[in-house]
N, C-alpha and C positions, 0 to 999 in steps of 0.2 A: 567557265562554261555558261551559257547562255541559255535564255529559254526564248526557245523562237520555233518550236513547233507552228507551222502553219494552223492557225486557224480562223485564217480573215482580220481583216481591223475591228480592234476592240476601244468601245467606247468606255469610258472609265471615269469616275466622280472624286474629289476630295471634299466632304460636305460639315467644313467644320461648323460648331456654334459659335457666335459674335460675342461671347460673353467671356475674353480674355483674351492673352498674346498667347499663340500657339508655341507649344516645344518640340523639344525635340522627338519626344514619343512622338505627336503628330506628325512633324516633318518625316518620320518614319512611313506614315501610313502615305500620306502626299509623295514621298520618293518611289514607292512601290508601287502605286497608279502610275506616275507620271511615266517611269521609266518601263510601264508594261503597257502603256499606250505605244511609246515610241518605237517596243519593240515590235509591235503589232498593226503599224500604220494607223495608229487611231487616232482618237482624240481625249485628251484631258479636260473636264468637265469641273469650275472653282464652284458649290453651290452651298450656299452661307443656308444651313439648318437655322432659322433667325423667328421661328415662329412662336417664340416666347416672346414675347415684346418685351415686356416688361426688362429682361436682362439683356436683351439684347441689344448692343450698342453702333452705331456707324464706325464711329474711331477703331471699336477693336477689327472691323470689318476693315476697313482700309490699315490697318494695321496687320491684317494677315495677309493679303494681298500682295502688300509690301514686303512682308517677308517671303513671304514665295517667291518673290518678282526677285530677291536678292538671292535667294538661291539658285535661281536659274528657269524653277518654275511656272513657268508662264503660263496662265490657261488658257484652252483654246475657246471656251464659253466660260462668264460668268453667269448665274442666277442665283436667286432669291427665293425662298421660299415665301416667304411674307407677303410676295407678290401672288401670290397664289392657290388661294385659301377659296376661290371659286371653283377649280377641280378638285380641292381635297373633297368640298361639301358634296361634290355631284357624287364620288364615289363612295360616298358613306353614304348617300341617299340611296346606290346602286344598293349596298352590301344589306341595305336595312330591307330596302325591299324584297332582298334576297333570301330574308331571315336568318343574316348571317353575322349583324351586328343588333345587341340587343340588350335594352338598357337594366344595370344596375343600380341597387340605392346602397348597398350595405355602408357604414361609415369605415373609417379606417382600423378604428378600438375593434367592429364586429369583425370584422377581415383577420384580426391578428388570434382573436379571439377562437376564430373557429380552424385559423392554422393551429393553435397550438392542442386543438382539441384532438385534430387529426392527427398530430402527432402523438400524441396521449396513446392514441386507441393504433400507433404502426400501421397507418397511412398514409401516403404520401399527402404532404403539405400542399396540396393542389387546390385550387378554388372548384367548391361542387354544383355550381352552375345552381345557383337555390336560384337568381331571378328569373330563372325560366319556367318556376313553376306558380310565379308572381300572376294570380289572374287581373283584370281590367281594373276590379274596385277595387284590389290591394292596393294596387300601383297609384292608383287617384287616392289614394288615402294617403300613402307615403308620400305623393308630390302637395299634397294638402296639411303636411307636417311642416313644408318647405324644405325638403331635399330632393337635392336634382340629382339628376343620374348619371353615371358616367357607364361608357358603350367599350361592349367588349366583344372581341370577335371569337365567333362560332366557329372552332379547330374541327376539322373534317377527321373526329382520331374516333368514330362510333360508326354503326352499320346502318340503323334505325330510332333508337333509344340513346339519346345525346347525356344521357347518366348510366350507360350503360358504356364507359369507354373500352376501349380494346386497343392494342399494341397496333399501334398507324406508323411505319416507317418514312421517313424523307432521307432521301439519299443523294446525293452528289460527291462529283470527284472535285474537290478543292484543289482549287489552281496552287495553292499552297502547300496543303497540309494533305492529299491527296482523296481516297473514299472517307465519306464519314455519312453516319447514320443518326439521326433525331428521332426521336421515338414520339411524336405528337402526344402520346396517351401518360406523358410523363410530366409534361408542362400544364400550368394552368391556360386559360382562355386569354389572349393580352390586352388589356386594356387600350382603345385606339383614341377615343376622347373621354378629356378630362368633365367633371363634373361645372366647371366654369365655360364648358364647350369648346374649349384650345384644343389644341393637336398635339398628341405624343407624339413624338420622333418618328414610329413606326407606318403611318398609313400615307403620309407626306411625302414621304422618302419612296414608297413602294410606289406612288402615283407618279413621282415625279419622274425615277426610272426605269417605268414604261414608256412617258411620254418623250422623253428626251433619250430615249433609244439606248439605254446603258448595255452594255452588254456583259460586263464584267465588273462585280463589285469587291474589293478587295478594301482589306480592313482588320481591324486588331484582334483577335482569337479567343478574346471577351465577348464576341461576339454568337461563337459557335452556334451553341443553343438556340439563339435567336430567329439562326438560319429556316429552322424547318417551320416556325412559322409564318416567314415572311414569304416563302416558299407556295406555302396554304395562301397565302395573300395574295399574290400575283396570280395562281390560276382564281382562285375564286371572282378577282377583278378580270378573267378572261386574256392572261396574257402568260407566254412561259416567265418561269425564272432566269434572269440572269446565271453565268458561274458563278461562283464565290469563290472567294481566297479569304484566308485568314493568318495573319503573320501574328507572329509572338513577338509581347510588350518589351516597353523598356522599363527597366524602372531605376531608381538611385542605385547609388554605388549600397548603400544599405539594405537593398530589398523594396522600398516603398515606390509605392505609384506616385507617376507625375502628374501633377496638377498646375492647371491654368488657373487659379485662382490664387496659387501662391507665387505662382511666377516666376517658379523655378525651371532652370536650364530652359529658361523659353529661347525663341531663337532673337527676338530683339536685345536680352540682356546679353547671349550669348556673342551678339554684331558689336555692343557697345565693348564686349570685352576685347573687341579686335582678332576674331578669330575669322579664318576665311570661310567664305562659303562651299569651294571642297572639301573641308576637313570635317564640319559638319553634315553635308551629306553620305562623305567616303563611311564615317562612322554609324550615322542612323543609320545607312542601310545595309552594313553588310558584316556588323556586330551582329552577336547572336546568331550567324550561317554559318554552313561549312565553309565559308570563303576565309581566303585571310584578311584581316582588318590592317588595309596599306591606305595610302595618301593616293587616291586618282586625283590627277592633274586636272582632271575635266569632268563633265557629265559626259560626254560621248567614249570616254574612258570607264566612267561606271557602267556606262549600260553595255558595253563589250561583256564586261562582266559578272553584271546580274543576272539572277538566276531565281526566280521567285520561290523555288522549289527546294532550293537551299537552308531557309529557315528551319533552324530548330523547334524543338517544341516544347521546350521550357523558356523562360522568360529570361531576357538578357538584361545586365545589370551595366547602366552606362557610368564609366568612371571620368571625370574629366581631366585627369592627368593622363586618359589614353586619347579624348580629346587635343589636348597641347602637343600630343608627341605628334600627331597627324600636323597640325597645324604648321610644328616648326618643319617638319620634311616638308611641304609645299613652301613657307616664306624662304626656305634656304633655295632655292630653284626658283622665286619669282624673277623675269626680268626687270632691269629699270624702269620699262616699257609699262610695265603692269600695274605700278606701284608710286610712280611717276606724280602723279594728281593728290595720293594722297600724304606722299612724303611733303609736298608743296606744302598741303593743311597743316604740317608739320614745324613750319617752317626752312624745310631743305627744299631748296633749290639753287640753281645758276649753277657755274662751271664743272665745278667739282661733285656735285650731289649724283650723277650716274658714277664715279669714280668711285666714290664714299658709299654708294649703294651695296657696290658690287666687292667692296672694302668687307661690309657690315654685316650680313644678308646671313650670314651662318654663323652668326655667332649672336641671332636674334632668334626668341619665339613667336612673337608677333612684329609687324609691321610699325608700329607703334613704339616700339622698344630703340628703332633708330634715331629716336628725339636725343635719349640716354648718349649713346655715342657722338651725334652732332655737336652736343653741348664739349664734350669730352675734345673734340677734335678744334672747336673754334674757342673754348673760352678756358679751357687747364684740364687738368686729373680731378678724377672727382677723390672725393676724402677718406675712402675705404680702407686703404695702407698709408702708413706711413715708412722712411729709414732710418736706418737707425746706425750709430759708430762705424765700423767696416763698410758696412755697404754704401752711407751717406758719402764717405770721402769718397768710396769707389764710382760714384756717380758723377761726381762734381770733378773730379779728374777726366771721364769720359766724354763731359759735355765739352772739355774743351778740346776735343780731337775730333769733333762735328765736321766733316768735309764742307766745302764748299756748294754751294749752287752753281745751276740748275739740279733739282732733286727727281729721281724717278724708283722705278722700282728695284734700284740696286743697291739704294744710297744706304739701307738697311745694311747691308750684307758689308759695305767698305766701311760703315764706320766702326760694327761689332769687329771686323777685322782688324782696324789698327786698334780699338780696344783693348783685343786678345793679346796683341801683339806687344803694347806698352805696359798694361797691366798682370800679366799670364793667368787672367781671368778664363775661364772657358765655363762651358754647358751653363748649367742653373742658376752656379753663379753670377757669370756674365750677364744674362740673356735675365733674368727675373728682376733685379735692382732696375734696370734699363726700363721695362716694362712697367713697373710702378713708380718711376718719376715719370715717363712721357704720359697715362692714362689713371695713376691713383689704383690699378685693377691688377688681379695677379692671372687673370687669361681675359683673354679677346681677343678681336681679329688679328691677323698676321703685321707686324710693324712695320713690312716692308710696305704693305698697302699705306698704313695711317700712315707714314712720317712726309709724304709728297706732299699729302693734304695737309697735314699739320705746317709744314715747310719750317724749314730753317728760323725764322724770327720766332715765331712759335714755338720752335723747340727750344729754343733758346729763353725762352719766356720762364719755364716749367724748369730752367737750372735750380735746383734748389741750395 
């Protein structure tokens, strides 16, 4: 079931930080824009949050890119926010003049200090706006200590008396997660610049998707809370709010959150493991929904069946053994076709390698896995079994009942037949000894397939 409620084309962002290779948590949240653009004739929007300089890197920027771009991802605009720290100042110059952002000195010890006071006395752990009753010569006296101040925006949650808060509701129907409600008078005031004059994440992002026309911000359900101030933010800059959606995280097969800084399950480590790019997407997005978690051949096959509204609302746990089982249903169904370029890298190729492809393909988990078999097929069994008394003579009898050339896919079938017939070999007996002198292996592909390619001098190589 699909979610294609009419409601015009929707503009939509994936805004990661440049400070690591993205995972597959992110690939989540990027699967979830991309495919609720397309369902909505819109546009996907790549905007690197890069306004930390200091961590922020080019490489890992052209390194998400890159993985998008292999995922299927493609954006219809890139930007930067680093480019544009001349509209964040104009609307902080807006917000100030508005007396709506308004500077701080407390340290971070006084901050913790007077949370835990609040708590002491069963108050909510909320900041109590003390620098607004900071008059002119306080304020020159604490910037003449040398502490600069960092700016916090004035939450619309009071009538007249901005220490006098009162239950201010924000509401929207999450694209996601459906109504939900914020209570403004429950949060403190958020800090919008840092005390060094950098940009938190939060007034950058709201400027940016006014100006570049978002319509719909969809995003990880960590986010919730955040919502109804950024909410506060947009009209106070004079603009409605986007929708929101908020999907629920992934995290380890243990419980923990993913992290780009350990660079786990990111999706570069997960490309060098040889996994495809449907199996990774079929999984970010549609684990943890009422959907079932199948192998889509395609993204025009996922987004049939996306449904943004599906997400649960507890936290889904990515296992990567349910990764691999996706993966081998898609390399079992690749064509030659597909696969072709990088079996070559493999070194397969020339006559036989679409033969051998189509040999191998289901009895592999990765693409990668048919090097194993090629070696197997041009150069003997690999070491895995050995025979032993009964069955060693039973083999070395059977090699020499090898029919003749030209070999195709029957040569199987007549020579286990005179086999059966000279030996009164049959079922497991017969067919298992056979199997681990042509391959070294007690299952793989079908014999009939290998023994063409192997041919005749070859099999005859591996008489033991």
């Amino acid at each position: 079931m699909t979610d294609l409620e009419d409601t015009g084309p929707a503009t939509v962002r994936f805004a990661p930080s440049p400070t690591g290779r993205i995972h597959i948590g992110n690939a989540r949240t990027a699967l979830f824009n991309w495919l609720y653009a397309r369902q909505h004739r819109g546009e996907f929007i790549l905007r690197f949050d890069d306004t930390d300089v200091a961590r922020s890197k080019t490489e890992f920027a052209d390194a998400i890119l890159e993985d998008l771009t292999w995922l299927g991802l493609t954006p219809d605009t890139v930007a930067w926010q680093s480019k544009r720290f001349a509209a964040y100042d104009t609307a902080a110059e807006q917000l100030k003049a508005a007396g709506l952002l308004y500077a701080c000195y407390e340290t971070a010890e006084e901050l913790e200090r007077r949370r835990k006071l609040r708590l002491a006395r069963r108050l909510p752990p909320v900041y109590g706006r003390e620098a607004l009753k900071l008059g002119d010569d306080e304020r020159a006296a604490l910037e003449a200590e040398g502490r600069k101040p960092h700016w916090r925006f004035l939450l619309p949650n009071f009538a007249d008396d901005p220490f006098d808060t009162r239950r201010t509701e924000m509401r929207w129907d999450d694209v996601v997660r459906g109504p939900q409600t914020v209570d403004l008078a429950s949060m403190s005031d958020p800090v919008l610049i840092r005390e060094d004059g950098s940009y938190l994440y939060t007034l950058p992002s709201v400027v940016d998707d006014i100006e570049m026309g978002v319509t719909h911000i969809i995003r990880g359900d960590d986010h919730v809370t955040n919502t109804g101030a950024q909410i506060a933010l947009f009209k106070a800059l004079g603009s409605p709010a986007p929708a929101f959606g908020h999907h629920n995280l992934l995290t380890t097969a243990s419980g923990e959150g993913l992290s780009k800084r350990s660079n786990a399950l990111s999706i570069g480590m997960l490309r060098e493991e040889g996994y495809e790019p449907m199996a990774i997407n079929s999984l970010a997005v549609l684990i943890g929904t009422s959907e079932s978690v199948t192998a889509m051949p395609s993204l025009d096959a996922l987004l049939a069946q996306f449904n943004a509204r599906s997400a649960s609302r507890s936290a889904a746990r990515f296992d990567p053994a349910e990764l691999t089982t996706l993966n081998r249903s898609l390399v079992h169904e690749l064509a030659y076709e597909d696969v072709s370029e990088r079996l070559a890298m493999l070194g397969i190729e020339g006559d036989r390698a679409a033969a051998f492809w189509l040999a191998v393909r289901r009895n592999i988990d990765f693409v990668k896995d048919a090097a194993g078999w090629w070696r197997i097929v041009n150069d003997g069994p690999g070491s895995g079994e050995t025979l032993e008394d009964d069955d060693l003579s039973f083999v070395r009898e059977a090699f020499s009942l090898l029919p003749p050339e030209p070999w195709d896919g029957d040569t199987w079938m007549q020579w286990t037949g005179a086999v059966k017939s000279a030996t009164g070999r049959k079922g497991r007996g017969l067919f298992m000894p056979l199997r681990i002198a042509l391959t070294g292996l007690r299952q793989g592909p079908e014999l009939a397939d290998l023994m063409p390619l192997i041919g005749r001098e070859g099999t005859l190589a591996r008489r033991p």
